[in-house]
C-alpha positions in Angstrom: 0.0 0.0 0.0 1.5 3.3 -1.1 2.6 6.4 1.9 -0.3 9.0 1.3 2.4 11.6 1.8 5.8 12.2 1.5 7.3 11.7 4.7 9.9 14.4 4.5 7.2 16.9 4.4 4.9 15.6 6.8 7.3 14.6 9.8 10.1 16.5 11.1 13.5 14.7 13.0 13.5 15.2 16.8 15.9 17.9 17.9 19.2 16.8 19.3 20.2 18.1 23.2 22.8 20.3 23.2 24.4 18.0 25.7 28.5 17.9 24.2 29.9 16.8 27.4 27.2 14.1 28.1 28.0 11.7 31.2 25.4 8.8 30.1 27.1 7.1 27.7 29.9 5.5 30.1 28.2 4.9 32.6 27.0 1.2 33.8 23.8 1.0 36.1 25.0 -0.9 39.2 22.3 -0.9 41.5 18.5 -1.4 41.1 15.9 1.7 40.9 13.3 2.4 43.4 10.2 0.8 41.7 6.3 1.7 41.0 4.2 -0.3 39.3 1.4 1.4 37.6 0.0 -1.7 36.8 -4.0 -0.5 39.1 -3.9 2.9 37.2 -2.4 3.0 33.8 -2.3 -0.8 33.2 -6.1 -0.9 34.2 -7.2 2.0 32.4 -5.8 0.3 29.2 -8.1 -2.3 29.2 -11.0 -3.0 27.6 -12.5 -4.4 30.5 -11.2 -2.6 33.6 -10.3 -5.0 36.6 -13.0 -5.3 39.4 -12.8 -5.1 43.0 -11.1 -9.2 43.3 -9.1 -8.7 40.3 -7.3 -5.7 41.4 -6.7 -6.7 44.9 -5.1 -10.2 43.4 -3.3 -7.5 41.6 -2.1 -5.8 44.1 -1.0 -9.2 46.9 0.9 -10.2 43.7 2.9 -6.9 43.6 3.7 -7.0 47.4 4.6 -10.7 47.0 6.8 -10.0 44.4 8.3 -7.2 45.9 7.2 -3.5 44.4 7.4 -1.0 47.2 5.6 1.4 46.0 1.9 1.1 43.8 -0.2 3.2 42.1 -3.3 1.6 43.1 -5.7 4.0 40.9 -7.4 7.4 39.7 -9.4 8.6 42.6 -11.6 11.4 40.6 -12.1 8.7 37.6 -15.3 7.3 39.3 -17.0 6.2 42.0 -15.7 2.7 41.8 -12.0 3.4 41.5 -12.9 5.8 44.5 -14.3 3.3 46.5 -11.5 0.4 45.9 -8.6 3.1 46.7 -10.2 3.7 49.9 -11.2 0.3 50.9 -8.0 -0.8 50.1 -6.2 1.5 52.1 -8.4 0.8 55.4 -8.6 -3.2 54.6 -5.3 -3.8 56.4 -3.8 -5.4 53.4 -1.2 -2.6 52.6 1.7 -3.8 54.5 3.8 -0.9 56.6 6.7 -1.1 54.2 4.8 -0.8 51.0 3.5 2.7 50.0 0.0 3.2 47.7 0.5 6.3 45.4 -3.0 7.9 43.1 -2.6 10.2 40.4 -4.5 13.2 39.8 -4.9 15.8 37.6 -4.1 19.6 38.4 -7.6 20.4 39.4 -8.8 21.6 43.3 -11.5 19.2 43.2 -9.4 16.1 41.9 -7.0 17.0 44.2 -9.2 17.0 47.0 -11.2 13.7 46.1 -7.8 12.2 46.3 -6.9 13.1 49.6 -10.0 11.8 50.7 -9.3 8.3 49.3 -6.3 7.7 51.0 -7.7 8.6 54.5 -6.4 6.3 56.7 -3.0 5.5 54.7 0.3 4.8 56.9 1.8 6.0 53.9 0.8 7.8 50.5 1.8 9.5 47.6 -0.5 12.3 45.6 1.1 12.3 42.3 0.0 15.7 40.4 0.6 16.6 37.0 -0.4 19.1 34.1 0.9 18.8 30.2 4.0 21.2 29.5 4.5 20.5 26.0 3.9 23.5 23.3 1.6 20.8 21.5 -0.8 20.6 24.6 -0.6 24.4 25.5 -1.2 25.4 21.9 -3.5 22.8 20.6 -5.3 21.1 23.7 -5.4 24.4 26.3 -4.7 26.9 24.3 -2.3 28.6 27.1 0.7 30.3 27.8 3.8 29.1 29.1 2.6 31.4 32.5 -1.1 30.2 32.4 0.2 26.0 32.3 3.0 27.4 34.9 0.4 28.5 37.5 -1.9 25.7 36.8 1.1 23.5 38.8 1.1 26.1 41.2 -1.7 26.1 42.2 -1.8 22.7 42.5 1.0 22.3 44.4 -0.2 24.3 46.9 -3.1 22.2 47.6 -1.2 19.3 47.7 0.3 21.3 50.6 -2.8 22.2 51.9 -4.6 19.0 51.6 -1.6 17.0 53.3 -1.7 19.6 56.1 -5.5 18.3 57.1 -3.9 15.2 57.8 -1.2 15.0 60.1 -1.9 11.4 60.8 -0.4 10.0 57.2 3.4 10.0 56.0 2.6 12.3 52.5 5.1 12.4 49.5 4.3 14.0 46.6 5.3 13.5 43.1 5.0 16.0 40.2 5.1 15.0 36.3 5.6 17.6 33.8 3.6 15.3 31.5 4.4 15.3 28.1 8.0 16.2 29.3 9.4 13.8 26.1 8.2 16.3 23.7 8.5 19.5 25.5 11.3 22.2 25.7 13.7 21.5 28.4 14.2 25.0 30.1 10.5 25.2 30.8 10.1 21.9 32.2 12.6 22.9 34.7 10.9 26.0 35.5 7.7 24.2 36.1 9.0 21.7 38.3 11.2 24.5 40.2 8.3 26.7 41.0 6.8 23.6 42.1 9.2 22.9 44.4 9.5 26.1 46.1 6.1 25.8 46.8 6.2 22.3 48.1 9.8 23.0 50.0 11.2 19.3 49.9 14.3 18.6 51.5 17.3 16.0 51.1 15.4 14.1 54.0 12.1 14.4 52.5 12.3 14.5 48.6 9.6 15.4 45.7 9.1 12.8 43.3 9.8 14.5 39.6 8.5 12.3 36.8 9.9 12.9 33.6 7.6 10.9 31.3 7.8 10.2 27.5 3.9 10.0 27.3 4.9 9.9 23.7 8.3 8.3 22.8 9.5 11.0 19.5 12.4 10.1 19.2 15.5 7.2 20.0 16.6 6.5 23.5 19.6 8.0 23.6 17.8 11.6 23.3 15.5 10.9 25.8 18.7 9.6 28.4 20.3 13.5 27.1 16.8 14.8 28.3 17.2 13.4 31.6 20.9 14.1 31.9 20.3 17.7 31.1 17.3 18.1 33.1 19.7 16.4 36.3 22.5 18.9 35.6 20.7 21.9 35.8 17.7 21.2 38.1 18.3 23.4 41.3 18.4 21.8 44.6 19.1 18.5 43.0 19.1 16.3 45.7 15.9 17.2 47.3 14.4 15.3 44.2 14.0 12.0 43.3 13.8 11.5 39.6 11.4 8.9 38.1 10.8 7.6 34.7 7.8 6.9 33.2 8.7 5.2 29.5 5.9 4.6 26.8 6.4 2.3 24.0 5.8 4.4 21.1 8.5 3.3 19.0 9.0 0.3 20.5 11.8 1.2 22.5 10.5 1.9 26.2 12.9 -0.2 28.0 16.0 0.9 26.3 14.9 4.5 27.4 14.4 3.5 31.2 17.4 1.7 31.1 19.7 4.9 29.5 17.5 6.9 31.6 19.1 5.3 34.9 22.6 6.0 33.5 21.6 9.5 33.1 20.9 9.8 36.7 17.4 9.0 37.3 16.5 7.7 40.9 13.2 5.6 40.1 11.1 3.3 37.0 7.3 3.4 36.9 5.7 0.4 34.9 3.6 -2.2 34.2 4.7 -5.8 34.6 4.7 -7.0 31.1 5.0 -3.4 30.1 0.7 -2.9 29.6 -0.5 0.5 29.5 -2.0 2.9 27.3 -1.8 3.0 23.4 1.6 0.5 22.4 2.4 0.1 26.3 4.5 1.3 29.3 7.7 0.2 30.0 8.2 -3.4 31.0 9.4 -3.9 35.0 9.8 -7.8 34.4 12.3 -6.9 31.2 14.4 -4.3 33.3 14.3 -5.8 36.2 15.9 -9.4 34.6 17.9 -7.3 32.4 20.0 -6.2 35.7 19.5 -9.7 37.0 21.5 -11.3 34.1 24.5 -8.4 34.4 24.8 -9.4 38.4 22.8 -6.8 39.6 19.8 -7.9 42.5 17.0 -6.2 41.2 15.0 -7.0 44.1 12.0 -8.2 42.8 11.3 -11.6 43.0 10.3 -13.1 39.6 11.4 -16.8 40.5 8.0 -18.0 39.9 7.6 -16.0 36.7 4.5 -18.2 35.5 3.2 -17.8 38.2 2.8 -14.0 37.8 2.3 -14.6 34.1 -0.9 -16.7 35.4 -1.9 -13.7 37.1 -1.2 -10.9 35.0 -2.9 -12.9 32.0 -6.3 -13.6 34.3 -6.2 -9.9 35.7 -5.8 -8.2 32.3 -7.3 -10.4 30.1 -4.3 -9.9 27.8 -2.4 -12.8 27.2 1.6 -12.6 27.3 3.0 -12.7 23.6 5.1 -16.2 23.3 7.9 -14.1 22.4 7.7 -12.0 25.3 11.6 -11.2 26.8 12.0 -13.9 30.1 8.2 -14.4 30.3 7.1 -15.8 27.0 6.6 -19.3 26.5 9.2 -20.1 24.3 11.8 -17.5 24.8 14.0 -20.2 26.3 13.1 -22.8 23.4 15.2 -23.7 20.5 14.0 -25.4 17.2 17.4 -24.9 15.2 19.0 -27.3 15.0 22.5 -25.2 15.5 20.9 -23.1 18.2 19.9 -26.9 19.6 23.5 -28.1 19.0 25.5 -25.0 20.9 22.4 -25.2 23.9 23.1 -29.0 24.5 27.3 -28.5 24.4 26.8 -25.6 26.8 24.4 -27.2 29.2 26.8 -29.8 29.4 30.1 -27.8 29.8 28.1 -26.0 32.7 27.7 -29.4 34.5 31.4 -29.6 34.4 32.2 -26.0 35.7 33.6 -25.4 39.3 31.4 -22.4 39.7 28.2 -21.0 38.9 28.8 -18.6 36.4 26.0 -19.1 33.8 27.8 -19.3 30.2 25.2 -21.0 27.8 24.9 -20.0 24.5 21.3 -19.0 23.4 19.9 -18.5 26.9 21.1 -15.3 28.7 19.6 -16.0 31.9 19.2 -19.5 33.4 15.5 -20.9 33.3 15.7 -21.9 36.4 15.8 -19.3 37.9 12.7 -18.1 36.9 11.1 -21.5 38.0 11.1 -23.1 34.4 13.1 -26.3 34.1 14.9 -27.6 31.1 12.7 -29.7 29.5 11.1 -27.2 26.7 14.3 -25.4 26.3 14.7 -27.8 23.2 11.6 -28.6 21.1 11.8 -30.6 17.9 10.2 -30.0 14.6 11.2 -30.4 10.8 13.8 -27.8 11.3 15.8 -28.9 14.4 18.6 -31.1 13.8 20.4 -34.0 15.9 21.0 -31.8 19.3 17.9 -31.6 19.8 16.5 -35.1 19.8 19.5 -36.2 21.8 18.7 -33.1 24.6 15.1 -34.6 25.0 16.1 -38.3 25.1 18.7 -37.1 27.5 16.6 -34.9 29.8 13.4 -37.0 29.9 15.5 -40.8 29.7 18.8 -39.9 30.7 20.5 -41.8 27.2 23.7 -39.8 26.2 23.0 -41.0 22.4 26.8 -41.4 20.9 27.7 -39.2 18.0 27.2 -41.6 15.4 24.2 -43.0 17.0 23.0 -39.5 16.8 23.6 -39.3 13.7 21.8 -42.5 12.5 18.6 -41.4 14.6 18.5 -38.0 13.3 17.0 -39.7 9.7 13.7 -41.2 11.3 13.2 -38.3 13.9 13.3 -36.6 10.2 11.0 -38.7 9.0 8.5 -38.4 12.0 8.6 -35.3 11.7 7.9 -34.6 7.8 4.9 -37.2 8.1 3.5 -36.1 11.3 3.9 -32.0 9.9 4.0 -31.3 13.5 6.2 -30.3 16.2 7.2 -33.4 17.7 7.2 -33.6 21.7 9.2 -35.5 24.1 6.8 -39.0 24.3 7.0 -38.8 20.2 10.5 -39.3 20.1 10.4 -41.9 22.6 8.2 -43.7 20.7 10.1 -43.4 17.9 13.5 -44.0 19.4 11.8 -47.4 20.8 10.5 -48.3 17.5 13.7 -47.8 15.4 16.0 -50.1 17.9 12.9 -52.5 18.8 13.1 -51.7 22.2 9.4 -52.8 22.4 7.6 -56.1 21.4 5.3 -55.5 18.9 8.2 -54.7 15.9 11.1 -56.8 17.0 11.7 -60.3 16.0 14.8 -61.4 18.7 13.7 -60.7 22.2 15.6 -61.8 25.6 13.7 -63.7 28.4 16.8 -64.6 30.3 20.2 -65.7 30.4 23.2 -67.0 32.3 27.0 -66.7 32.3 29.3 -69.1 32.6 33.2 -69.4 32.6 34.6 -72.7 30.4 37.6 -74.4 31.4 39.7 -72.9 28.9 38.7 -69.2 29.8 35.9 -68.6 27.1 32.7 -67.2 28.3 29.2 -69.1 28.3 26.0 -67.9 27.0 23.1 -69.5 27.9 19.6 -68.2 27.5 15.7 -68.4 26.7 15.3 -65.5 23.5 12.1 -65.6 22.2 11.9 -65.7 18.3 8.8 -64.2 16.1 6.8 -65.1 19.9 8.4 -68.3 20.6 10.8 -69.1 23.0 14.2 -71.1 22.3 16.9 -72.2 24.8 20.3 -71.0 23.2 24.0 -71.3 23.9 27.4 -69.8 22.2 31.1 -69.4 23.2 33.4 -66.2 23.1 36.0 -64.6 24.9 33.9 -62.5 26.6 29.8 -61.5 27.1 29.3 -59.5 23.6 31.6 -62.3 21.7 29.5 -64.9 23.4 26.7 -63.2 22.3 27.2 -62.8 19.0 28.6 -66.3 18.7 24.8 -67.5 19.2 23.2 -65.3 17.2 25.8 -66.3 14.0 25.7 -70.3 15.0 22.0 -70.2 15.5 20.0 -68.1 13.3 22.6 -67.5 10.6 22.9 -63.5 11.1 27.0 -63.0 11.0 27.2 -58.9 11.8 30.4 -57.7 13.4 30.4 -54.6 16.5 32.2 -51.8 15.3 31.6 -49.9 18.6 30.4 -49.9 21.8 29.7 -47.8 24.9 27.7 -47.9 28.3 26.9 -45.4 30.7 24.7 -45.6 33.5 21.0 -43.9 33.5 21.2 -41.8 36.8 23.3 -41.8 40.2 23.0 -44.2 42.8 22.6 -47.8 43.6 19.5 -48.2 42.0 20.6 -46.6 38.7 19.5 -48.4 35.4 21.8 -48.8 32.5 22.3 -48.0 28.7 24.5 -49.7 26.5 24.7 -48.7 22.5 26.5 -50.7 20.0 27.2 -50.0 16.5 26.8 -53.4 14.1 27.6 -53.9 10.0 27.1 -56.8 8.0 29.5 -58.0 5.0 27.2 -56.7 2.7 27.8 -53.1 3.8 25.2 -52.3 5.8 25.3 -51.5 9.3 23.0 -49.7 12.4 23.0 -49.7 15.9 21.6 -51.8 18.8 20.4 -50.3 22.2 19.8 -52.3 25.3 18.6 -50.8 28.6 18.1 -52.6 31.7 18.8 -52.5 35.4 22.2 -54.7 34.7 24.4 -53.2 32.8 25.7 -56.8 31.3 22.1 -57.4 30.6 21.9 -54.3 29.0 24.8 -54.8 26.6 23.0 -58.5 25.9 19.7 -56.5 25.1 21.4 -54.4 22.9 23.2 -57.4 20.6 19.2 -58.5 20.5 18.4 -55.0 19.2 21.2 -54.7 16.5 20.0 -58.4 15.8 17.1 -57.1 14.9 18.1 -54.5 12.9 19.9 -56.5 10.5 17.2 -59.2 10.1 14.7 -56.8 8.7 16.4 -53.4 8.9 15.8 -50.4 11.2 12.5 -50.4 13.2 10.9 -46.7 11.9 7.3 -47.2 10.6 5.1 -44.7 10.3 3.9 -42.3 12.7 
């Protein structure tokens, strides 16, 4: 579909910062932001259905359990019933003493005051005010002055003042957003927010809250993190602020803009847990919050049961999580490729053999198990995944460490399986079909062990002795070798004709412990070039090994075992 304009005419680039000597850049964030989630207010209001009463407040124990400090728990003046939540919540008892509920309202005295009278009661509360700076909003939306929007954040910082006076009996903050701060010109932002703080007259020991949103993200991060830097440098009476971020995701980009944001000397992140909010959402707390996990940082929020907040987000909001998701989607920790499967497997592996416990697996930045998921859908198999990842299932759900050439020869039917089923194939699908190929089952296999002794002739040879069943039948056999396989395969050659040499063999055991089972593997080949492998598993590994001549019997009396699926 055609542009209906010429974009050079219609749009205009976002002015740069004249910020030369900028700070951000080389800076690292080393230790986690103060947190809100705005998950009650913002995250509800974006919604077509708005949470009720039981939804929010399993919103809310959720928040506390993970760890948020400090929640916006709703709009006061929106209506009657985010009135009446804010206020039951705040009497019910559930707000614990180190957790502090925040409501947003506009610059107007009646908002204001309907505010203050939600969070009677409160420990602890923050009023967060705000008015639109931005010469958009003053010269389309109000049609205003810089001095008229000035005073309208005058005014309303005085009743904050005012309001919080009436009640001695509450610990009040206040918090102050030049809203639309993202798109508006930086010297009168900071004139706005300093007249409001000489009206408020915060201190080092008790701070305002300054939000510097991007209600609309214009432009790429790094401007924003100069807007922030700038605004830091030249704020007076820096330190009796605390400066808080609120990122939208306009252009897709909200977290990047938190994150630079921090290194540009911001003090706090407001978002929604799975970044929902208005229009293209807000910034994502899970994302930056894991993103400092991964880097060594403790975020402090608690996400080690990450479906189970998914499970309550998703219910809650009504949205589901996108698959895709960073740390929360279903299969951000799953591999089809068969390369990606191939450098997952190796690295999972050389972990196991480390002497500490840093995390250095290819594909996966952060270890699933941290965030309660185990390993067994980090590798899922379909038409596109390769030998690693058949051999990652079979070893995490049977405990077989599948030799390479073994691998190699299984790869072909999982192939198969999976062009004929045209499906991704799970873990009991390759089972079956790993059973199937080396006949470790009845149905497909003609030579199948019942039981057997050993025995030691006089001139050192071993005996084989044993009941195999044949096409259903049983038959007591016996051959002589210099050890169990030779002896083995001496019967099968004397007695049913099938003369197959082992080219290799190998055996490990399935699990720790004296109870362990055991898998043996042997590779076979016949004169007339063709060749397979056996697999035996049993609770012996001798009995194994025998089990696994059977199954590379098998394999060259009618070929391997795949049918179809």
């Amino acid at each position: 579909m055609p542009m209906l304009s010429d974009p050079s005419a219609k749009y205009r680039p976002f002015p740069q910062v004249n910020l030369p000597d900028r700070q951000w850049p080389t800076r690292t964030i080393t230790a986690p932001p103060r947190w809100l989630s705005t998950d009650l207010r913002d995250g509800n209001q974006s919604i077509i259905d708005p949470m009720d009463r039981a939804k929010k407040t399993r919103f809310f124990d959720l928040l506390v359990e993970v760890g948020v400090k400090e929640v916006e728990v709703g709009f006061p003046a929106a209506g009657q019933t985010e009135f009446d939540f804010i206020s039951w919540l705040v009497q019910s008892g559930k707000v614990p003493e180190d957790v502090v509920v925040q409501v947003l309202t506009q610059s107007r005295e009646d908002l204001i005051t309907r505010s203050f009278e939600s969070l009677e009661g409160a420990h602890s509360a923050i009023v967060h005010l705000y008015n639109a700076v931005s010469p958009a909003w003053r010269d389309i939306v109000f049609r205003m002055s810089r001095d008229e929007v000035r005073e309208i954040a005058v005014r309303g910082a005085q009743l904050l003042v005012d309001e919080a006076a009436k009640r001695p009996g509450t610990k009040w903050q206040f918090e102050y957003s030049p809203e639309t701060f993202s798109t508006a010109e930086l010297d009168f932002s900071l004139e706005v927010c300093e007249a409001v703080m000489n009206v408020v007259g915060p201190t080092k020991d008790w701070p305002i809250i300054l939000n510097l949103p991007a209600t609309v993200e214009a432009a790429t991060p790094n401007i924003y993190a100069d807007q922030i830097e700038y605004f830091c440098r030249n704020l007076p009476n820096r330190e009796a602020a605390v400066i808080s971020l609120h990122t939208h995701n306009d252009r897709g980009t909200g977290v990047a803009a938190a994150e630079l944001g921090l290194m540009a000397g911001a003090d706090r992140i407001e978002g929604c847990l799975f970044g929902n909010g208005e229009r293209t959402g807000n910034c994502c707390l899970v994302t930056v919050a894991l993103n400092m996990y991964t880097q060594g940082i403790d975020p402090e929020l608690d996400f080690s049961d990450i479906d189970k907040v998914i499970e309550t987000v998703e219910y809650c909001n009504e949205l589901p999580v996108h698959q895709r998701h960073p740390y929360g989607g279903e299969l951000v920790f799953t591999a089809f490729s068969g390369s990606h499967q191939d450098a997952i497997k190796k690295g999972f592996e050389a972990h196991d053999q480390q002497n500490d416990e840093q995390w250095r697996v290819p594909y996966l930045p952060i270890d699933p198990a941290d965030l309660g998921r185990d390993y067994e859908a980090v590798i899922r198999v379909n038409s596109q995944s390769g030998k690693g990842g058949f051999a990652w299932v079979l070893q995490q759900m049977q405990g077989l460490k599948l030799p390479k050439k073994l691998q190699a020869d299984f790869s072909k039917h999982v192939q198969f399986m999976a062009d004929d089923t045209g499906r991704e194939l799970n873990a009991p699908d390759i089972w079956e079909c790993f059973k199937k190929t080396y006949y470790l089952q009845v149905e497909n296999r003609k030579f199948a062990l019942v039981d057997y002794d050993e025995a030691r002739a006089a001139d050192g040879d071993k005996v084989f002795t044993g009941t195999i069943k044949v096409d259903g039948e049983e038959q007591r056999v016996s051959g002589r070798g210099k050890g169990l396989i030779s002896s083995v395969l001496a019967t099968i050659r004397e007695t049913y004709g099938l003369d197959f040499e082992v080219r290799d063999y190998s055996e490990h055991a399935l699990g720790t412990g004296v109870d362990s089972r055991a898998a043996a593997y042997i590779e076979w080949a016949l004169p007339d070039g063709r060749s397979g492998w056996g697999v035996g598993i049993d609770d012996d590994v001798a009995t194994a090994s025998v089990r696994a001549i059977l199954s590379a019997a098998n394999g060259a009396a009618h070929g391997p075992g795949t049918q179809k699926f």
